[in-house]
MARMAR-56597 format. One record per atom (N, C-alpha, C, O): x, y, z; atom name; residue number from 0. Coordinates in nm, 4 decimals, padded with zeros to 6 digits, always signed. Layout:
BEGIN
ZAMI     east    north       up senu torlo
ZAMI        X        Y        Z   CA   NUM
...
***
This chain:
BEGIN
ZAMI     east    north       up senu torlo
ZAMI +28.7411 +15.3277 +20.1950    N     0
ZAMI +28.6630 +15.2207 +20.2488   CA     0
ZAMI +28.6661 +15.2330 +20.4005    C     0
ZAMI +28.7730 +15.2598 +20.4552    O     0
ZAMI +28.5292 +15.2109 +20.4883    N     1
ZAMI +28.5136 +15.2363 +20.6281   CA     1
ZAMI +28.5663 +15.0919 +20.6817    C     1
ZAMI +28.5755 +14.9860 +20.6197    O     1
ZAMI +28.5915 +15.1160 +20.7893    N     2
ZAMI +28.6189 +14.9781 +20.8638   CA     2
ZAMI +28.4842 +14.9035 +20.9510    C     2
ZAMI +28.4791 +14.7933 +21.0055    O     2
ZAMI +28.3927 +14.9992 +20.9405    N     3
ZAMI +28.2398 +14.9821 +20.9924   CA     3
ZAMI +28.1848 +14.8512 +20.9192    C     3
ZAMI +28.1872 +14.8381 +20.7968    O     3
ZAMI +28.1248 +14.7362 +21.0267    N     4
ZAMI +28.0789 +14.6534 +20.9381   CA     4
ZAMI +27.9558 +14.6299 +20.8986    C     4
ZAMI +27.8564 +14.6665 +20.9613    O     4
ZAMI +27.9542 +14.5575 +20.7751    N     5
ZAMI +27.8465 +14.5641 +20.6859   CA     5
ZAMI +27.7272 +14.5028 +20.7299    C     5
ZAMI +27.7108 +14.3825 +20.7505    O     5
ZAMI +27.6106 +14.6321 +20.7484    N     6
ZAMI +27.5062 +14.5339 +20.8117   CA     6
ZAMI +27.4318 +14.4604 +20.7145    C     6
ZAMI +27.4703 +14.4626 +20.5976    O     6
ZAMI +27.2897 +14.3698 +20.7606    N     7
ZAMI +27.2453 +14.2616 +20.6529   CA     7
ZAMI +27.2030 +14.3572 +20.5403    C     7
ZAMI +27.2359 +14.3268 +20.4257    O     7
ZAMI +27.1328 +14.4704 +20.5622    N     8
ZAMI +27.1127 +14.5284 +20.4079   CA     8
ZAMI +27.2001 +14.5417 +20.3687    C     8
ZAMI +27.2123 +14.4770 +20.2647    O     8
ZAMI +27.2935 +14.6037 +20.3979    N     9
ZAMI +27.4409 +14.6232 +20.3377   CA     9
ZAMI +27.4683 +14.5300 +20.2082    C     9
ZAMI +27.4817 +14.5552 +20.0885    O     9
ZAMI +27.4717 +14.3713 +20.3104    N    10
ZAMI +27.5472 +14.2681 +20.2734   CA    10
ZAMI +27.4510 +14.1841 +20.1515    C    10
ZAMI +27.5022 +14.0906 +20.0900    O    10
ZAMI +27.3130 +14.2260 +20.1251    N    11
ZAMI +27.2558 +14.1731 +20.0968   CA    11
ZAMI +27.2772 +14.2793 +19.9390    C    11
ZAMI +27.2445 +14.2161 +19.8386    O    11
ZAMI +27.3118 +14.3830 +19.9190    N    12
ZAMI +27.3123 +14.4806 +19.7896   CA    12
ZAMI +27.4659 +14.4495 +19.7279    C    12
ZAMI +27.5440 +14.4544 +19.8229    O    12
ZAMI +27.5234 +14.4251 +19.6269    N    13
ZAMI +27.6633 +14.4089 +19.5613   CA    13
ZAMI +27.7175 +14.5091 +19.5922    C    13
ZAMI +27.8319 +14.4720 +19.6187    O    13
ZAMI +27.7106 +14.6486 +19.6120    N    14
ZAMI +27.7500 +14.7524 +19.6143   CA    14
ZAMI +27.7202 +14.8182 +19.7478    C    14
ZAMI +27.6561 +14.9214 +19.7679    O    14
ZAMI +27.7776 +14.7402 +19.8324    N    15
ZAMI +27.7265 +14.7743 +19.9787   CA    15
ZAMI +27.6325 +14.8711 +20.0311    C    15
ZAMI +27.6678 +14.9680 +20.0983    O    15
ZAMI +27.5107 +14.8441 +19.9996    N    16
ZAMI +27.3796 +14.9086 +20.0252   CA    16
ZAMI +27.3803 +15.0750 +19.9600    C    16
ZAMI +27.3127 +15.1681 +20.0038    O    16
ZAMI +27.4855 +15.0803 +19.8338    N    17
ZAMI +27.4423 +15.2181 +19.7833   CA    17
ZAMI +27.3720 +15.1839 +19.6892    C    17
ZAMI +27.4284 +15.1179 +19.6020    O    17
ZAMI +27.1936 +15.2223 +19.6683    N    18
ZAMI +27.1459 +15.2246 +19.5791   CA    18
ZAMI +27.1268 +15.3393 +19.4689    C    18
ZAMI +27.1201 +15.4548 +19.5111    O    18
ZAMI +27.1224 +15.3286 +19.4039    N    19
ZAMI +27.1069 +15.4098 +19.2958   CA    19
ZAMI +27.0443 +15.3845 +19.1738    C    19
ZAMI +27.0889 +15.2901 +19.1086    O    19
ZAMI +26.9615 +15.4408 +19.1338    N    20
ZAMI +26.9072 +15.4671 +19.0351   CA    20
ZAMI +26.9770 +15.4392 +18.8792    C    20
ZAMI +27.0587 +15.5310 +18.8719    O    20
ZAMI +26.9868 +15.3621 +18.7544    N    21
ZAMI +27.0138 +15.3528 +18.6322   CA    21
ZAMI +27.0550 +15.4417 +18.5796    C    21
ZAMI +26.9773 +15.5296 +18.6167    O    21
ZAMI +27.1384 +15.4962 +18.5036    N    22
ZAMI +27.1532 +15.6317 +18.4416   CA    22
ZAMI +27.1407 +15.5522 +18.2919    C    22
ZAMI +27.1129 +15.4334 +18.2759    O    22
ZAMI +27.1704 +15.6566 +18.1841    N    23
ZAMI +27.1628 +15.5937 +18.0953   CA    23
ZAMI +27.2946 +15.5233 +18.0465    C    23
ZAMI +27.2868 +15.4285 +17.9683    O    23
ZAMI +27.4675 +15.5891 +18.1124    N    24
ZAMI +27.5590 +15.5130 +18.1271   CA    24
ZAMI +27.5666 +15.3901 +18.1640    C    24
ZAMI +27.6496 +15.3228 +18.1030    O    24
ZAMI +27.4908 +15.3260 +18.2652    N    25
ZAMI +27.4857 +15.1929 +18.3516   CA    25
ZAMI +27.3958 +15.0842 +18.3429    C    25
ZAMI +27.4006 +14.9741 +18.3976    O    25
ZAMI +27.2616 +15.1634 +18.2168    N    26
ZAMI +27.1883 +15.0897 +18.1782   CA    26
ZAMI +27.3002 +14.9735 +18.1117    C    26
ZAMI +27.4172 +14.9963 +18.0812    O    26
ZAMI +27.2018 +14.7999 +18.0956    N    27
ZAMI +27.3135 +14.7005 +18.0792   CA    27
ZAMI +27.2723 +14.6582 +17.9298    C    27
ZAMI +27.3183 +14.5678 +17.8600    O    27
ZAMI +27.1569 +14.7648 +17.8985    N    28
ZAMI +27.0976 +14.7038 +17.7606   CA    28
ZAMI +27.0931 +14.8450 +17.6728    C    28
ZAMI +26.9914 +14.9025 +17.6341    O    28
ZAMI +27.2363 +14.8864 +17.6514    N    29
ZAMI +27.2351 +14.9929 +17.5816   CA    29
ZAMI +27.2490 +15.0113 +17.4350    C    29
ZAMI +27.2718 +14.8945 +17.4033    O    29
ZAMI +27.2507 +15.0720 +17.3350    N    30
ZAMI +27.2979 +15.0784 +17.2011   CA    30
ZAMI +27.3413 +14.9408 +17.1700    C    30
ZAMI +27.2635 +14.8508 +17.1385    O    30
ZAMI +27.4845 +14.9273 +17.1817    N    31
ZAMI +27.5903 +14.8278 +17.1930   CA    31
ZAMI +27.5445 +14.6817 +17.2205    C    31
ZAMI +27.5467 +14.5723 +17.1642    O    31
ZAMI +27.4954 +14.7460 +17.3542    N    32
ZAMI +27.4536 +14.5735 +17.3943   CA    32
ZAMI +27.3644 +14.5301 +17.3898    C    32
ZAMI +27.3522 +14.4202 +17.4439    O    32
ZAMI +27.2329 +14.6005 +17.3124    N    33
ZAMI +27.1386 +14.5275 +17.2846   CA    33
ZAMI +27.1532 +14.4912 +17.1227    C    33
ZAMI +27.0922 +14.3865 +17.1010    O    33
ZAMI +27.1982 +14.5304 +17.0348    N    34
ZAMI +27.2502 +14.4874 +16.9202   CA    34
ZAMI +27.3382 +14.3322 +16.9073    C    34
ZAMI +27.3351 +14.2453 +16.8202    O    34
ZAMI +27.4466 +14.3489 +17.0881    N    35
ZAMI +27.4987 +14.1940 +17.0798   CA    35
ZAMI +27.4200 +14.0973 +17.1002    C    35
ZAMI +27.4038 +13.9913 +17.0399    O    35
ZAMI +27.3510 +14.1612 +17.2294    N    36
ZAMI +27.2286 +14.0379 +17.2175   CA    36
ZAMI +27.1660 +13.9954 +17.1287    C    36
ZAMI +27.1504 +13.8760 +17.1031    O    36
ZAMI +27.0901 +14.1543 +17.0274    N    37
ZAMI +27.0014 +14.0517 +16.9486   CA    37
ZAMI +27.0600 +13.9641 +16.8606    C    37
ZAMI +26.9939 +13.8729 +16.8110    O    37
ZAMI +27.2005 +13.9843 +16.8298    N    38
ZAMI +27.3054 +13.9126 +16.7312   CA    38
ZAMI +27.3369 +13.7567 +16.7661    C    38
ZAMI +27.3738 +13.6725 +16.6843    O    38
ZAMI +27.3151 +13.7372 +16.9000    N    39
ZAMI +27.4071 +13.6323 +16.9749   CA    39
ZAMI +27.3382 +13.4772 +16.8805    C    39
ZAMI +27.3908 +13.3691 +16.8540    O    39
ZAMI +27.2113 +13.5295 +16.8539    N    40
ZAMI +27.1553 +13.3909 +16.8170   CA    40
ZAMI +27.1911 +13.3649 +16.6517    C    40
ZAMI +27.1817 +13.2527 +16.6020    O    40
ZAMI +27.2299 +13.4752 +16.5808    N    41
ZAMI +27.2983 +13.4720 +16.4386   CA    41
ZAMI +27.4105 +13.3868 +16.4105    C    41
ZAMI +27.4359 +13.2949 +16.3326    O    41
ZAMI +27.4963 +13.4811 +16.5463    N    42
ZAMI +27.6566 +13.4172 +16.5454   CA    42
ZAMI +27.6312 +13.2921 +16.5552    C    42
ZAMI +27.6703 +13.2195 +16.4638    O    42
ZAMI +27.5560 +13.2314 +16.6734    N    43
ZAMI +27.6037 +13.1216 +16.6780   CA    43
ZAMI +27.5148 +13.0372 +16.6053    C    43
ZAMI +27.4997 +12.9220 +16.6459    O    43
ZAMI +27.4298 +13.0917 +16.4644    N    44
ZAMI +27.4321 +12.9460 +16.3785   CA    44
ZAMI +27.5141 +12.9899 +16.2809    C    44
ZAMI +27.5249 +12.9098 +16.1881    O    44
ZAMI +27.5811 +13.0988 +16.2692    N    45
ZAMI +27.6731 +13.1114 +16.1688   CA    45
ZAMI +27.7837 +13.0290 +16.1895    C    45
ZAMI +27.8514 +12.9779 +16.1003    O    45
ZAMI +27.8097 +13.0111 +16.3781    N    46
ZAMI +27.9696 +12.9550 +16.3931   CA    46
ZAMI +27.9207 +12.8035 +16.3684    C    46
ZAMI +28.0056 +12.7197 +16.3379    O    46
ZAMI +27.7913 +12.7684 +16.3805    N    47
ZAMI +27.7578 +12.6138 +16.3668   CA    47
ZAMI +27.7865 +12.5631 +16.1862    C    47
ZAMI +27.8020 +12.4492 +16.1421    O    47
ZAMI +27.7856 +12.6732 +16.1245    N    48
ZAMI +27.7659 +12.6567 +15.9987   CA    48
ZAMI +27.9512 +12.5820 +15.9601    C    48
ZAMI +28.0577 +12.6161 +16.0116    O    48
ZAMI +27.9265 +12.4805 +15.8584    N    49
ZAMI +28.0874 +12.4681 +15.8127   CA    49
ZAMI +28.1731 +12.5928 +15.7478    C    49
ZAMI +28.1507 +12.6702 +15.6547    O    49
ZAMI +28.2751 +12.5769 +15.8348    N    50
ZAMI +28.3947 +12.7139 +15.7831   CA    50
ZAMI +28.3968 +12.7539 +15.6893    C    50
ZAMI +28.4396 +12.8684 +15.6746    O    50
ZAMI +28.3467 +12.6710 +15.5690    N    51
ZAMI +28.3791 +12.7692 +15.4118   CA    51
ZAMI +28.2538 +12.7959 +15.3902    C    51
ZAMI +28.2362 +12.7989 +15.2684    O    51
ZAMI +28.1533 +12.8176 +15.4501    N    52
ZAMI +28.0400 +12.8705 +15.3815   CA    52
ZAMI +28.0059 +13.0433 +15.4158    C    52
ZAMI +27.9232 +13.1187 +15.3645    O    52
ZAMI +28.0575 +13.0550 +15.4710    N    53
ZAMI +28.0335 +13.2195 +15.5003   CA    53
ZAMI +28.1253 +13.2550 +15.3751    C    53
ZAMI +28.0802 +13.2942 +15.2674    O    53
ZAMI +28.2819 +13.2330 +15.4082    N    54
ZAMI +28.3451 +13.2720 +15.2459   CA    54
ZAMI +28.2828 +13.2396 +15.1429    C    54
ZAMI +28.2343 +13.3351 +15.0823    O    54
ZAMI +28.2623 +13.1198 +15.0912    N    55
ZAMI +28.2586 +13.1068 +14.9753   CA    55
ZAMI +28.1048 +13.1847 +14.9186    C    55
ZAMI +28.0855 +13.2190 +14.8020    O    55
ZAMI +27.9957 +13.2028 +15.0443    N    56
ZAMI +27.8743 +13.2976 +14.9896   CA    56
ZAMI +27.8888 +13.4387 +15.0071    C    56
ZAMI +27.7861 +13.5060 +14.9980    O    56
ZAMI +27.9818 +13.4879 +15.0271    N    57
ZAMI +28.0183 +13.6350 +15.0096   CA    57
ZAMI +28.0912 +13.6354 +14.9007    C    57
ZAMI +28.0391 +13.7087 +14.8166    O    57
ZAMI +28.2199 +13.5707 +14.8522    N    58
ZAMI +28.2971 +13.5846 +14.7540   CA    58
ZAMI +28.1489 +13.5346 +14.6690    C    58
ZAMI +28.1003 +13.6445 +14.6424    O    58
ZAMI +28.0534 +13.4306 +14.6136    N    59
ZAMI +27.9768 +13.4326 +14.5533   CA    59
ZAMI +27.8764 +13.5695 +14.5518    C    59
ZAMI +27.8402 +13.6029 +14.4389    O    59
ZAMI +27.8407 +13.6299 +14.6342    N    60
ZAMI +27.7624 +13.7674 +14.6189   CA    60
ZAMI +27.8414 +13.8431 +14.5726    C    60
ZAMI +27.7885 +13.8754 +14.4662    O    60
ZAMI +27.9501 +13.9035 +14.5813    N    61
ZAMI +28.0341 +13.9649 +14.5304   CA    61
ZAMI +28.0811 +13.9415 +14.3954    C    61
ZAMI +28.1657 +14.0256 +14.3654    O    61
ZAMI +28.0612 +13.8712 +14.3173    N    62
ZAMI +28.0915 +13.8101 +14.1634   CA    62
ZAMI +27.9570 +13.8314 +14.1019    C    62
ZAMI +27.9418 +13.8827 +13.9911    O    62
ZAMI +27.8585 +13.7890 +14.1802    N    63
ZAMI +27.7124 +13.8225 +14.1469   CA    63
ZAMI +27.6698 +13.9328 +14.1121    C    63
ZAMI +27.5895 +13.9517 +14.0207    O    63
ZAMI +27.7414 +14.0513 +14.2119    N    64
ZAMI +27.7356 +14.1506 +14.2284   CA    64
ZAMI +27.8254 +14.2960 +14.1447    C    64
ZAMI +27.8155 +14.4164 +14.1213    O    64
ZAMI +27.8925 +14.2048 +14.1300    N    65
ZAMI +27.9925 +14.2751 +14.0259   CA    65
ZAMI +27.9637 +14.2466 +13.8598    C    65
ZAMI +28.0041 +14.3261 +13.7749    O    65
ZAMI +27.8986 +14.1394 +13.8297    N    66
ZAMI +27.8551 +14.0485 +13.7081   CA    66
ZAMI +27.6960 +14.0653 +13.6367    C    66
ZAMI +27.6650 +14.1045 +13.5242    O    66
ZAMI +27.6193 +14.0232 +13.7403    N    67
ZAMI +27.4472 +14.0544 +13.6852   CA    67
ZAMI +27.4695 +14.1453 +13.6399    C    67
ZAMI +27.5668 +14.2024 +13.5907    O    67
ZAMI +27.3110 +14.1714 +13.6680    N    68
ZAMI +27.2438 +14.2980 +13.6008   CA    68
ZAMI +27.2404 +14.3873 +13.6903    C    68
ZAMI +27.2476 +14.3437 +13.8052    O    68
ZAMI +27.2276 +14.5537 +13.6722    N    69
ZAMI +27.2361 +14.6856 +13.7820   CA    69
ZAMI +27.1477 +14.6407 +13.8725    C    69
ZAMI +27.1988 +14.6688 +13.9809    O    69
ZAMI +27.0562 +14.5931 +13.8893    N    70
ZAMI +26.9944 +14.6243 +14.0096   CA    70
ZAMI +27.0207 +14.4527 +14.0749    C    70
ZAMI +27.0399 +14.4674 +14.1956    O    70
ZAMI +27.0260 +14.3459 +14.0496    N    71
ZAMI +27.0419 +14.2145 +14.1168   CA    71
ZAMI +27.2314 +14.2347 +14.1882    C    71
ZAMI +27.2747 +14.2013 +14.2985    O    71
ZAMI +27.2998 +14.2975 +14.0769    N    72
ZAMI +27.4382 +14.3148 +14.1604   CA    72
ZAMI +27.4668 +14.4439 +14.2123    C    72
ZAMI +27.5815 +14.4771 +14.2423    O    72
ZAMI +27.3543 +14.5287 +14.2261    N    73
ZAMI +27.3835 +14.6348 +14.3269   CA    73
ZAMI +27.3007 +14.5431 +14.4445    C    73
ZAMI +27.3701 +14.5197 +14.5435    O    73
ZAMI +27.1864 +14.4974 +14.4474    N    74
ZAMI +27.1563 +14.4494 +14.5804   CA    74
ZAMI +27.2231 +14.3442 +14.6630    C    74
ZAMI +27.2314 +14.3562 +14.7853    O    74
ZAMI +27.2754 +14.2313 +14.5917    N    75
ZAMI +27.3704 +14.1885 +14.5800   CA    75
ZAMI +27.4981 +14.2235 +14.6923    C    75
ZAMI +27.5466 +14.1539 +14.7815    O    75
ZAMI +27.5294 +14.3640 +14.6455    N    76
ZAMI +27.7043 +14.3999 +14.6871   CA    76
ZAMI +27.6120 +14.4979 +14.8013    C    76
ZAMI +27.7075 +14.5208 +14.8756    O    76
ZAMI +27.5213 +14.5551 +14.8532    N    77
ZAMI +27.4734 +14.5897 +14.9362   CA    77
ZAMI +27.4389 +14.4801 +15.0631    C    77
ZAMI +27.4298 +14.5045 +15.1834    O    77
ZAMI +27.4248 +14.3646 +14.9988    N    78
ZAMI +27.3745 +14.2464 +15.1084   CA    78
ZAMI +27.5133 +14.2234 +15.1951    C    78
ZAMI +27.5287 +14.2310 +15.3170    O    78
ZAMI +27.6143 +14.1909 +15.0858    N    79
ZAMI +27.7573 +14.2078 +15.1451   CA    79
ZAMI +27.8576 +14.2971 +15.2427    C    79
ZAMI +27.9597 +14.2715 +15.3066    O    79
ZAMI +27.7449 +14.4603 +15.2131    N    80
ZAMI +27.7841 +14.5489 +15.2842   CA    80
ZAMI +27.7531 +14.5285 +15.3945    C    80
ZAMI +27.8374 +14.5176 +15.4835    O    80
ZAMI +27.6023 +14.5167 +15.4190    N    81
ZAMI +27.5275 +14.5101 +15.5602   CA    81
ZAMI +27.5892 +14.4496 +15.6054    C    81
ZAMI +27.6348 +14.4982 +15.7089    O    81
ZAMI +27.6373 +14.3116 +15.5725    N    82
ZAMI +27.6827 +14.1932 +15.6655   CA    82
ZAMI +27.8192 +14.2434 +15.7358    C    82
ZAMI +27.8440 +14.2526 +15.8560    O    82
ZAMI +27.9119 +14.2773 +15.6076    N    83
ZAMI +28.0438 +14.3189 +15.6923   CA    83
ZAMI +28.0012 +14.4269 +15.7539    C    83
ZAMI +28.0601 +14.4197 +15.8618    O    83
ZAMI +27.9401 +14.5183 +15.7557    N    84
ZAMI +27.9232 +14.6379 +15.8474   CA    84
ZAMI +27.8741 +14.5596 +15.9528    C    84
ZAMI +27.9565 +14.5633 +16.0441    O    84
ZAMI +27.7621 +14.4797 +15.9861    N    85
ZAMI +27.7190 +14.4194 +16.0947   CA    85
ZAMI +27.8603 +14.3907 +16.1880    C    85
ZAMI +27.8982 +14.4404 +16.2940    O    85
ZAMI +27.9156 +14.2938 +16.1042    N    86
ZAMI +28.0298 +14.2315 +16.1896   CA    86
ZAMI +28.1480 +14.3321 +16.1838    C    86
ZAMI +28.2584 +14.2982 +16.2262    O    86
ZAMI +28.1308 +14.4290 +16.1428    N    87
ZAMI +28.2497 +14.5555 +16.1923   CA    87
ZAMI +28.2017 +14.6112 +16.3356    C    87
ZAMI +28.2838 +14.6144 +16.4273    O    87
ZAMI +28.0715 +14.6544 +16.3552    N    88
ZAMI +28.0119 +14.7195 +16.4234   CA    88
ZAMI +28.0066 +14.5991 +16.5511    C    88
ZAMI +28.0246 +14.6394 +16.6660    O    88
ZAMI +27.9925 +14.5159 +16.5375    N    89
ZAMI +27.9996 +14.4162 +16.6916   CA    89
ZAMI +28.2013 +14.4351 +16.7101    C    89
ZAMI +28.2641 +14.4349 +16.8159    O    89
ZAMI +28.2409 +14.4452 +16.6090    N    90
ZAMI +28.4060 +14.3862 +16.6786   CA    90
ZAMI +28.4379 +14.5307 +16.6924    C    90
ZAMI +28.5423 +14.5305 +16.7577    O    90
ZAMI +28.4108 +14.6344 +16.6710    N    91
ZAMI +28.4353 +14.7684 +16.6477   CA    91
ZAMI +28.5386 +14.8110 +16.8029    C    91
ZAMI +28.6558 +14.8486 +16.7987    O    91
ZAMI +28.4726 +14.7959 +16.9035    N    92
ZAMI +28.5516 +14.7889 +17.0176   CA    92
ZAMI +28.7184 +14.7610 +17.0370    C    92
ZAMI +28.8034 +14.8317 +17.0910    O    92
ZAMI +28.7327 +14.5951 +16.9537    N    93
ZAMI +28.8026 +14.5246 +16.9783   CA    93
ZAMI +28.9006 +14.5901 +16.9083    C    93
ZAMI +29.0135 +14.5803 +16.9563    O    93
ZAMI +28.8883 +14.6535 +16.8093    N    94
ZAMI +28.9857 +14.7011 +16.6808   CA    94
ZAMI +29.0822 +14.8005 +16.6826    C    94
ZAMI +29.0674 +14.8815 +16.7741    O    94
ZAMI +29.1684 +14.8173 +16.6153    N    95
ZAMI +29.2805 +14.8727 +16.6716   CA    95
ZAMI +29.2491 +15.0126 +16.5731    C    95
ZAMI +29.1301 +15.0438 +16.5690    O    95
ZAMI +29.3154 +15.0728 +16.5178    N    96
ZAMI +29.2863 +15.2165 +16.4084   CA    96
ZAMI +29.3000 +15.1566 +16.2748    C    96
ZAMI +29.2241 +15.1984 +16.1874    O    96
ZAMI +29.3634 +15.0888 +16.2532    N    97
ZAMI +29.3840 +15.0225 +16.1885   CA    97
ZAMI +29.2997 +14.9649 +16.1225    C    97
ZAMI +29.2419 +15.0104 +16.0238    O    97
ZAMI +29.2855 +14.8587 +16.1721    N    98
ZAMI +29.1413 +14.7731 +16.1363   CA    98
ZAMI +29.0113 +14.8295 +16.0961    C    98
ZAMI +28.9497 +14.7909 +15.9968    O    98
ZAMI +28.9624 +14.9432 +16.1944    N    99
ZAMI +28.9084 +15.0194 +16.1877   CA    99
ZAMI +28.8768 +15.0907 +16.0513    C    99
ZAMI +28.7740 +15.0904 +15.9836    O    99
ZAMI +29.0550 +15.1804 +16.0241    N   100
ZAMI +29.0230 +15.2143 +15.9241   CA   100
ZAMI +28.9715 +15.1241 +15.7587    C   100
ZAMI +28.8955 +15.1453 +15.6643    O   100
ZAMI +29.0524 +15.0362 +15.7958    N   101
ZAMI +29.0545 +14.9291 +15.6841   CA   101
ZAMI +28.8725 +14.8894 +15.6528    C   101
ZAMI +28.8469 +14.8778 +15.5330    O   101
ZAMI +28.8012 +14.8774 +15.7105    N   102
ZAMI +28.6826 +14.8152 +15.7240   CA   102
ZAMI +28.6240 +14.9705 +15.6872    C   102
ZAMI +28.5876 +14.9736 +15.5696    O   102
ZAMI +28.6113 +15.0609 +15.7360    N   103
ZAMI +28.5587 +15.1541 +15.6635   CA   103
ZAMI +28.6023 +15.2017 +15.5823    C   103
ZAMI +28.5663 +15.3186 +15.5682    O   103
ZAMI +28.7045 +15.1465 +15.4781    N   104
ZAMI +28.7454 +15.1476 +15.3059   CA   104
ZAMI +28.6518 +15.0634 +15.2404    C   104
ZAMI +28.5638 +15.0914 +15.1590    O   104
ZAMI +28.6993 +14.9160 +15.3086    N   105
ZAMI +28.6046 +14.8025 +15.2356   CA   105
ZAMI +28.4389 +14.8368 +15.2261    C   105
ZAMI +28.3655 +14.8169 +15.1293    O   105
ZAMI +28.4125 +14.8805 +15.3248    N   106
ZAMI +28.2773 +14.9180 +15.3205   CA   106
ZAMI +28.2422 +15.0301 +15.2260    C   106
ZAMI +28.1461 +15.0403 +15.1497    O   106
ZAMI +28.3319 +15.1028 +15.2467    N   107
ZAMI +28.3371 +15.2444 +15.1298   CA   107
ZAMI +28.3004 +15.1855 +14.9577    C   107
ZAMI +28.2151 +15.2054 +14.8712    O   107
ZAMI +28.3905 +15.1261 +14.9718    N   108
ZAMI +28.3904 +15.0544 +14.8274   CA   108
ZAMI +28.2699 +15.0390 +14.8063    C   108
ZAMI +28.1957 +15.1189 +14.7492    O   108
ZAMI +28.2379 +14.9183 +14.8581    N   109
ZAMI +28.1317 +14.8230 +14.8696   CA   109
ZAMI +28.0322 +14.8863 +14.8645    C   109
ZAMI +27.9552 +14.8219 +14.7932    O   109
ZAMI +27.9678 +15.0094 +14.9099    N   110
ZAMI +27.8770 +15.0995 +14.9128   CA   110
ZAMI +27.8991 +15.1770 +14.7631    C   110
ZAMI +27.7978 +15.1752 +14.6932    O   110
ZAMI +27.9928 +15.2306 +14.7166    N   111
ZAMI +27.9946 +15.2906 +14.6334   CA   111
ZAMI +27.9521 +15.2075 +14.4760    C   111
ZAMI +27.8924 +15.2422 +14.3741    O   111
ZAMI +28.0254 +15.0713 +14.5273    N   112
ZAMI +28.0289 +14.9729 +14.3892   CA   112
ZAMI +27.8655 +14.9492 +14.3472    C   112
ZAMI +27.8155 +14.9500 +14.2347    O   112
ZAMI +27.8045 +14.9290 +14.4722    N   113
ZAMI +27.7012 +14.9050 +14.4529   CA   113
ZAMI +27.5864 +15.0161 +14.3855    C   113
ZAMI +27.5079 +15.0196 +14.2907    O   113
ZAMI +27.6226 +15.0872 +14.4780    N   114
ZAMI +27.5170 +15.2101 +14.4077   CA   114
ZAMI +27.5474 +15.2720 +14.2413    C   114
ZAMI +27.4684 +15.3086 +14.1542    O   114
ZAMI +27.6773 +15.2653 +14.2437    N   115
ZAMI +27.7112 +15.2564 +14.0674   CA   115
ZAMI +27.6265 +15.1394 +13.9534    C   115
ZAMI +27.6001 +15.1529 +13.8340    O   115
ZAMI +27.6046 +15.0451 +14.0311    N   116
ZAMI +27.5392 +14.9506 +14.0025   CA   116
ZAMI +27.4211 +14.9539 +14.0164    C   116
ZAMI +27.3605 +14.9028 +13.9222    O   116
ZAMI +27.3555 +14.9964 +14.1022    N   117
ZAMI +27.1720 +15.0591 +14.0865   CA   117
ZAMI +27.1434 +15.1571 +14.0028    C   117
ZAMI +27.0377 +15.1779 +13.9432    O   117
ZAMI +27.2938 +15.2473 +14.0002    N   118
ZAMI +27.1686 +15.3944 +13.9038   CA   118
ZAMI +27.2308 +15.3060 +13.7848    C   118
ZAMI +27.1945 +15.3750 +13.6896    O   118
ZAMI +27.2929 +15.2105 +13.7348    N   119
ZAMI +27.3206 +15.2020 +13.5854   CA   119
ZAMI +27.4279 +15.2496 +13.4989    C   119
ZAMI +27.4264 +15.2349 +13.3766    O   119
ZAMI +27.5361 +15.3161 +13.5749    N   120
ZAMI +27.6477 +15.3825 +13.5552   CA   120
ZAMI +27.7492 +15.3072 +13.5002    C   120
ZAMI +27.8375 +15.3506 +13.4262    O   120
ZAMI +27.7251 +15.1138 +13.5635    N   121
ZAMI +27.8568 +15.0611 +13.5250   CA   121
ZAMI +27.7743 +14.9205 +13.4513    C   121
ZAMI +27.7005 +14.8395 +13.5075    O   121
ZAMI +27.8043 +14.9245 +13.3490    N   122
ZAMI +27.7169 +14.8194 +13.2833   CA   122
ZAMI +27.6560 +14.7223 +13.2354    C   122
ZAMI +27.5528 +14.7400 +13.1708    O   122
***
């Protein structure tokens, strides 16, 4: 850092008058974060929603899904997938290896159960 002081352009840029150009690193609406955004308005009527209703309509798709008929409980246990994959893929960051791995078992499953359940395999 110079000891030279900052003239008004300078003072007027966050980054003391170095401009630069976007890369695709620094873009602020990348992969990641345009997925949170478009999410932000989900979460929060999901968090508006009362606490047992996210459980109790997944554990209900999942019984549905395991129970109907091949194709209502393969779509079913696929609806369940998307969702937890959704919400793996926003916390994905946050997660330790662990977690990580754990969520791509459950999902494993969940993918597999289902598609056993579309071609007709499990009955």
């Amino acid at each position: 850092m110079s000891n030279r002081r900052r003239s008004s352009a300078d003072r007027s840029h966050p980054h003391g008058g170095a401009h630069h150009q976007p890369t695709a690193r620094s873009r602020p609406f990348g992969g990641r974060a345009r997925v949170q955004q478009r999410s932000y308005a989900a979460l929060t009527r999901l968090h508006a929603m009362p606490r047992w209703t996210v459980p109790v309509a997944t554990v209900v798709l999942v019984f549905v899904g395991l129970y109907a008929g091949p194709i209502l409980g393969g779509v079913c246990l696929l609806v369940v997938a998307a969702f937890l994959g959704w919400l793996a893929y926003l916390a994905w960051p946050q997660m330790g290896v662990a977690g990580r791995v754990s969520r791509c078992l459950v999902l494993g499953v969940l993918v597999g159960f289902a598609l056993v359940r579309l071609t007709g395999l499990w009955g």
